[in-house]
RORO-774560 format. One record per residue (C-alpha): x, y, z; residue in one letter. Coordinates in steps of 0.2 Angstrom, whole numbers, plus 2048, in hexadecimal, padded with zeros to 3 digits. Each point is the difference from the previous one (the first is absolute). Layout:
% RORO-774560
  c1  c2  c3 r
   X   Y   Z A
...
% end
This chain:
% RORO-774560
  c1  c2  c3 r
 ACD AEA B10 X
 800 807 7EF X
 804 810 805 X
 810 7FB 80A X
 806 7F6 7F2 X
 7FE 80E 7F2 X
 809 80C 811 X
 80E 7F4 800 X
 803 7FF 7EF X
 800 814 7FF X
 80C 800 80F X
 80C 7F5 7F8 X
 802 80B 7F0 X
 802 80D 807 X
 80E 7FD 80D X
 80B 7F7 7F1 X
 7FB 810 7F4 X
 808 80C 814 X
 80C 7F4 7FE X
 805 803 7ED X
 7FD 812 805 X
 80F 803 80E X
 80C 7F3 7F1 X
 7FC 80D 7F4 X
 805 80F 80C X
 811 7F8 802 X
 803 7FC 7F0 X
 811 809 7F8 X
 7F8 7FC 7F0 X
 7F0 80A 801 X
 804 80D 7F6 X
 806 7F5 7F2 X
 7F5 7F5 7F3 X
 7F0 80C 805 X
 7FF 7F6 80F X
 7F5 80E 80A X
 7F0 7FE 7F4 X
 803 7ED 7FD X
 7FD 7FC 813 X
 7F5 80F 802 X
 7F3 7F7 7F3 X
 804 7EF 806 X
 7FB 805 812 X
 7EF 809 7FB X
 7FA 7F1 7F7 X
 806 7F4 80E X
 7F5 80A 80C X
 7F3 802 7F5 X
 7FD 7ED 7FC X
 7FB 7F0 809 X
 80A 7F1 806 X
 7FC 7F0 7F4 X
 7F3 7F2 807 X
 7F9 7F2 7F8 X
 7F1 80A 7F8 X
 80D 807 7F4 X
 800 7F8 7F1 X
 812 804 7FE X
 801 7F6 811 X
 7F1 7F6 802 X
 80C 7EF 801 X
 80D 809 80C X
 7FD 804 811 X
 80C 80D 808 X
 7F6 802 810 X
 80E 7F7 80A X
 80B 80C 7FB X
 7F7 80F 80A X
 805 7F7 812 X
 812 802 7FE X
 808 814 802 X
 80F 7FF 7F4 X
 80C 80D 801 X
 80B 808 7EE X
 810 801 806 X
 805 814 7FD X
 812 7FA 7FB X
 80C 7F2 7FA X
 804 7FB 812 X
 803 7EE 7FD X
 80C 7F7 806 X
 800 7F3 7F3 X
 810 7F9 7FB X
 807 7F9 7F0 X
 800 7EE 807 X
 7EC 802 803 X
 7FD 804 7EF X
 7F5 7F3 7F9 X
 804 7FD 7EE X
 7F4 7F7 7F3 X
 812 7F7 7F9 X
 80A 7F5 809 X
 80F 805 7F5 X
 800 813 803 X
 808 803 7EC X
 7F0 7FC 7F9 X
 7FB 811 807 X
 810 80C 801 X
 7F7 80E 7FE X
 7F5 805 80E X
 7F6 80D 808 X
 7FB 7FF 813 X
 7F2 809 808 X
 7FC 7FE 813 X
 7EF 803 806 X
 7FE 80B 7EE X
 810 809 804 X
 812 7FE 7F6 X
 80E 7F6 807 X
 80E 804 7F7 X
 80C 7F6 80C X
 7F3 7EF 7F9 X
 802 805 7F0 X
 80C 7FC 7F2 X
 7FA 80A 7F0 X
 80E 80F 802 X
 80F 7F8 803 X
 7FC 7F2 7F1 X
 7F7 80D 7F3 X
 80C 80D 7FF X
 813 7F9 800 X
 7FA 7F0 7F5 X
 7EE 801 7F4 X
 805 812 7FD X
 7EE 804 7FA X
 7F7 80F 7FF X
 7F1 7FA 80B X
 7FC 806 811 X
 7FB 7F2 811 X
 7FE 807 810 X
 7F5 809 80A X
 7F7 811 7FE X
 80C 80C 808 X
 80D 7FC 7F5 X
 7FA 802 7EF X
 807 807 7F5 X
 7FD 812 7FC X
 7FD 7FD 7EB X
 7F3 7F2 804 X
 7F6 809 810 X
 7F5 808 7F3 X
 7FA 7F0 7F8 X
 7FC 7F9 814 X
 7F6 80E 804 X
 7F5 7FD 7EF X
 7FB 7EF 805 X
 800 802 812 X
 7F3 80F 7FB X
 7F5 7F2 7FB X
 7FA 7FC 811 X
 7F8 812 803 X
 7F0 7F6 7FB X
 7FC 7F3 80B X
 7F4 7F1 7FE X
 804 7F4 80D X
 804 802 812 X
 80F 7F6 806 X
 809 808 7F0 X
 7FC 810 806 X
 806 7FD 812 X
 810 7FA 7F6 X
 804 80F 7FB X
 7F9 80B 80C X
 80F 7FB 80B X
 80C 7FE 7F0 X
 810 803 808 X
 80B 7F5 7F5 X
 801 7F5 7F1 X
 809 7F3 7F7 X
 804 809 7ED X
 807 7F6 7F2 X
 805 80D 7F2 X
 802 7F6 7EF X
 805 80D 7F1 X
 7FB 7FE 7F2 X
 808 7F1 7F3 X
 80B 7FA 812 X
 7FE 7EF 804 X
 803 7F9 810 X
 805 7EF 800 X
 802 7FD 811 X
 7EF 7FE 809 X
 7FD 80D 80F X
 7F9 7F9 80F X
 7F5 80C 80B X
 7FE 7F9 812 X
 7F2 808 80C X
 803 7F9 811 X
 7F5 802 80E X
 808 801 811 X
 7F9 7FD 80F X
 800 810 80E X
 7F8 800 810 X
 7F0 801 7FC X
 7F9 7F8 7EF X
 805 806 7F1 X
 7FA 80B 7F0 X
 80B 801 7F2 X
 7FA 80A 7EE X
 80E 7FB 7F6 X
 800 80B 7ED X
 809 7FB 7F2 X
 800 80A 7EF X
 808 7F8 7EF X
 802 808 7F0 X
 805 7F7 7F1 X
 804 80D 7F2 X
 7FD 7FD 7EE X
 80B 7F1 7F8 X
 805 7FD 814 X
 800 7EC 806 X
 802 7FE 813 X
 7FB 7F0 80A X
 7F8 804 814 X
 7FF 7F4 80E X
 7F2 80A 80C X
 802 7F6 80F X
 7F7 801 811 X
 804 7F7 813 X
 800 803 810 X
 80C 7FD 810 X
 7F8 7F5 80C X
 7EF 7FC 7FF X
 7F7 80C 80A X
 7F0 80B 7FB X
 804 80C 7F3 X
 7F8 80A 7F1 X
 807 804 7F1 X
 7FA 80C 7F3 X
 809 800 7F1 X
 7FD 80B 7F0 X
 80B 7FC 7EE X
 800 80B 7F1 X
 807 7FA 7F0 X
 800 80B 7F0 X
 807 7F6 7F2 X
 803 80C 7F2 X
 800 7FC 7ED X
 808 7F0 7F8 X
 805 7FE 812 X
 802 7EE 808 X
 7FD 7FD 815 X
 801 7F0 808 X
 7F7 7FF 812 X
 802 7F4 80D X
 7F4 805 810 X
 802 7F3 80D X
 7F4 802 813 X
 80A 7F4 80C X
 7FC 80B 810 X
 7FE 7F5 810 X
 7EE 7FA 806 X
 7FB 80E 80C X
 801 80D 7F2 X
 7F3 80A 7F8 X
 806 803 7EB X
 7F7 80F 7F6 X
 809 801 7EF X
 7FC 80C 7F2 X
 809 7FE 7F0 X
 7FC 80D 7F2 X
 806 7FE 7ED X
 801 80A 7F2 X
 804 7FA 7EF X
 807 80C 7F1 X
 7FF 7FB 7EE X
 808 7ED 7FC X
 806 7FE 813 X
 802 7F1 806 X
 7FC 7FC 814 X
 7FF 7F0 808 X
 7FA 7FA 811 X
 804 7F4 80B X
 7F7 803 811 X
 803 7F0 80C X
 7F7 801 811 X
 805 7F6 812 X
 800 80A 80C X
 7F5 80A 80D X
 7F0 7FB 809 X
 7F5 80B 7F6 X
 80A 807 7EE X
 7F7 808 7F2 X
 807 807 7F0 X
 7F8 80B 7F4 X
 809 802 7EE X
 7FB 809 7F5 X
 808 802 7EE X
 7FA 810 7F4 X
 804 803 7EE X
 806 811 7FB X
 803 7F9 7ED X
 7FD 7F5 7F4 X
 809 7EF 7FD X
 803 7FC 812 X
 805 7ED 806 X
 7FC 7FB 810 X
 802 7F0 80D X
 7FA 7FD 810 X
 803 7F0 809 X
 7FB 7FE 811 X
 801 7F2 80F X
 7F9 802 80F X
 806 7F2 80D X
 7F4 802 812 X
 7FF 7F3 80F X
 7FB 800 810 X
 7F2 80C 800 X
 808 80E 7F7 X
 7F8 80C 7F3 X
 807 802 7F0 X
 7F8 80D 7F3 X
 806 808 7ED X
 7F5 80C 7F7 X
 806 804 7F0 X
 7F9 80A 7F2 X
 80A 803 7EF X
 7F7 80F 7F8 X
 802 802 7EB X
 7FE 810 7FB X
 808 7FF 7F0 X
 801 7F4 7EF X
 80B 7F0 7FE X
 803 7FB 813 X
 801 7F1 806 X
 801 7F5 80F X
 801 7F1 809 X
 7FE 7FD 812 X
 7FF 7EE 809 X
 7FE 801 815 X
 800 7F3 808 X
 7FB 7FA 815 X
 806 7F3 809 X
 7F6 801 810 X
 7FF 7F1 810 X
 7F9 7FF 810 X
 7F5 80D 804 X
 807 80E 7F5 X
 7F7 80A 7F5 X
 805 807 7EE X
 7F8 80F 7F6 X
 804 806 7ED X
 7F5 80C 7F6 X
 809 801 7F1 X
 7F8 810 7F4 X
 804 804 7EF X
 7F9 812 7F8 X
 800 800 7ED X
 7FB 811 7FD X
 7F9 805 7EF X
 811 807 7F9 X
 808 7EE 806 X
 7FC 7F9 7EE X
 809 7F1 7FB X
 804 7FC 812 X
 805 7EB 806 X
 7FD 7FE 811 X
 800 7EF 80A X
 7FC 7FE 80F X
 800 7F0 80D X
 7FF 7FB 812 X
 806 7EF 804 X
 7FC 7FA 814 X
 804 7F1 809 X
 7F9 7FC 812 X
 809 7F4 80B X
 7F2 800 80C X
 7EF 7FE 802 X
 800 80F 80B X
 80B 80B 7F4 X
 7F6 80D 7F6 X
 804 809 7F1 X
 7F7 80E 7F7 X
 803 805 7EE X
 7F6 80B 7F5 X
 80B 801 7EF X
 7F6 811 7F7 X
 800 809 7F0 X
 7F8 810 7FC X
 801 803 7EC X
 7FA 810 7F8 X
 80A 7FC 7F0 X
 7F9 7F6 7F2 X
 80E 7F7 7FA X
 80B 7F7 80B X
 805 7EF 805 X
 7FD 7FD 812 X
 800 7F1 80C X
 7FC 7FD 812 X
 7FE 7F3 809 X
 802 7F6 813 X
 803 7ED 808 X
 800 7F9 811 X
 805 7EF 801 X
 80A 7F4 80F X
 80B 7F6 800 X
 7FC 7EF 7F3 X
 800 7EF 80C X
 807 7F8 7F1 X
 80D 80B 7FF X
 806 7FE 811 X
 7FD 7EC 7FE X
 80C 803 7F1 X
 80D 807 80B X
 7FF 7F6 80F X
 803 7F0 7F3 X
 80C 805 7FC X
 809 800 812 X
 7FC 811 805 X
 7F6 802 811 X
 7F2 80A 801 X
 805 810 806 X
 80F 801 7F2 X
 7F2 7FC 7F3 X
 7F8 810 804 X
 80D 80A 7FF X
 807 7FB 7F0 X
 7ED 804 7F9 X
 7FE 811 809 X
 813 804 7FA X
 7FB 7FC 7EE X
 7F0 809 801 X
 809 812 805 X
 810 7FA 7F5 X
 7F7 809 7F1 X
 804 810 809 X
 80C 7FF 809 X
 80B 7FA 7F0 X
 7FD 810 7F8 X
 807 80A 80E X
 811 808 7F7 X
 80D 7FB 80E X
 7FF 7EF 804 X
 807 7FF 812 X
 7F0 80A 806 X
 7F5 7F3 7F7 X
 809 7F0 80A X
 7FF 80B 810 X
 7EC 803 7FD X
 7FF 7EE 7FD X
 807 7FC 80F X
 7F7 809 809 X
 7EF 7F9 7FC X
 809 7F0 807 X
 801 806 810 X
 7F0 80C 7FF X
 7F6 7F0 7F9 X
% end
């Protein structure tokens, strides 16, 4: 038995990793970017490591088994049919969002997209939003440099990524531009005839004394079985400020594998708001590295499961320099018989003196049979910081909901009024607030 599971997991590799192979082939973009080696690497360590069970630390509260009965297919091609009406928006006033990047299936849809005909007649900014094939000639050097990056792999679904890396979302910030608009990057997954494997890429850099505000934002067309394997690199350079929103709303049939990867320079600025919904199992793993001293970063999370989903973030912020600091609150509202995971590390390496980190998970269970994990974790080699970690899991008060229902509210509106209050202290923060009402309601329905 053992044996056909580990022949299995084997299989499925490596028909995803032919897969990527024939995308790559038929790529126009090969040539470009170093494209050749990046995949080339990306496969070899694909085929050269193991599926993740449950005996992986890494993965020991997250089983993928289910995911090795289903054959998904990469589509080769932006062969959609989606239409602007299908377009799911996080907004019910489409202004919030006027500038907007559409990808099917990890593919560019320029027809579903609105950044060229709003950037270049009216902002009249120096910056670039668009996909890879069109980038400009003077910034294709700076891509390559940080796509080069990914020649050393460490984690498998990453390097699946980008062993069939045939596009990308790229935002292009120079350096002392600030765009005031936010620019929303929407990854749909759309159904084909058989289920579905989307590996969506998205590439920001924010250049020295550059401000930009990102709304990363996945969902799906119909709710079918689907994966989706999405990789995001953000460099923020020197002095620079960035602003992310990540929201998972896929539909509950879907498998979400997310890897976000940060780099701070010198007195750069990034903030995090990841928000997960969606997806029958999701995970997300976001990582945040100093490349200089003087760094500020936030990380605020809320993860929202029902039914029997699965909802995992593991995040590591990694001081490697003097004078960073940090703060980072994830929260998990989980009911009926869903599960939530968060391991939250924190490296403060030797030459991270003077560092402020704080750290804390806050969880509520709506159901006896809900379950929630949460191992906040600090590793300090540095002998003189100021860091804090810490966890609670609590329910809802009965004296809370006695409260409400005195005053006239029934049961089920008292609920909701406490769950709302309780992921409020994130999704307030969120910088546009018509994603923030559209979260909230959401949880409504989902609760």
């Amino acid at each position: 038995m053992m044996n056909t599971q580990v022949a299995s997991r084997e299989m499925f590799l490596t028909d995803l990793v032919n897969q990527c192979g024939k995308l790559g082939a038929a790529n126009n973009e090969s040539s470009a970017y170093g494209l050749y080696d990046l995949r080339d690497a990306a496969t070899e360590y694909v085929l050269s490591s193991s599926f993740p069970t449950v005996r992986d630390e890494e993965w020991r509260f997250t089983d993928l088994s289910p995911v090795l009965q289903i054959p998904f297919h990469i589509p080769q091609s932006n062969q959609s049919k989606v239409k602007l009406a299908d377009i799911i928006m996080p907004v019910k006033n489409r202004d919030d969002l006027p500038l907007r990047l559409v990808f099917v299936n990890g593919f560019y849809a320029p027809d579903l997209s609105t950044v060229e005909s709003l950037v270049l007649p009216n902002l009249r900014l120096d910056f670039y939003a668009g996909n890879l094939s069109n980038v400009p000639e003077k910034y294709r050097s700076r891509i390559t440099d940080v796509l080069s990056k990914h020649k050393q792999q460490t984690e498998v679904f990453t390097a699946l990524n980008i062993a069939g890396l045939a596009d990308s979302a790229v935002v292009f910030v120079p350096a002392n531009i600030s765009i005031d608009l936010p620019i929303h990057l929407l990854f749909l997954t759309a159904p084909g005839a058989s289920p579905t494997m989307s590996q969506p890429h998205c590439l920001v850099i924010a250049e020295p004394g550059s401000n930009v505000t990102l709304v990363e934002d996945y969902a799906t067309i119909g709710n079918v079985p689907a994966f989706t394997n999405a990789v995001t690199d953000v460099v923020v350079g020197e002095n620079a400020t960035v602003n992310h929103v990540r929201l998972q709303r896929e539909g509950g049939e879907v498998l979400h594998i997310g890897k976000s990867a940060i780099e701070q320079s010198r007195n750069s600025r990034y903030t995090c708001h990841a928000i997960s919904l969606g997806g029958k199992i999701s995970r997300h793993n976001l990582e945040v590295f100093q490349r200089g001293e003087a760094t500020e970063t936030t990380l605020n999370g809320l993860s929202v499961a029902f039914g029997e989903q699965l909802s995992d973030t593991h995040s590591l912020i990694d001081f490697n320099h003097p004078h960073g600091t940090s703060r980072q609150l994830h929260k998990c509202i989980v009911g009926n018989k869903a599960r939530a995971v968060f391991n939250g590390k924190v490296f403060v390496r030797k030459a991270a003196q003077l560092t402020d980190a704080g750290q804390l998970s806050r969880n509520l269970l709506l159901s006896p049979r809900a379950r929630v994990d949460t191992k906040p974790q600090l590793e300090i080699v540095a002998d003189n910081v100021k860091c804090s970690h810490g966890a609670t899991v609590s329910q809802l008060e009965d004296d809370e909901l006695f409260y409400l229902q005195s005053r006239g509210l029934d049961l089920e509106r008292s609920r909701y009024l406490l769950i709302d209050a309780f992921a409020a202290e994130i999704l307030n923060q969120l910088p546009i607030i018509g994603v923030a009402k559209m979260l909230s309601t959401c949880m409504a329905i989902q609760g």
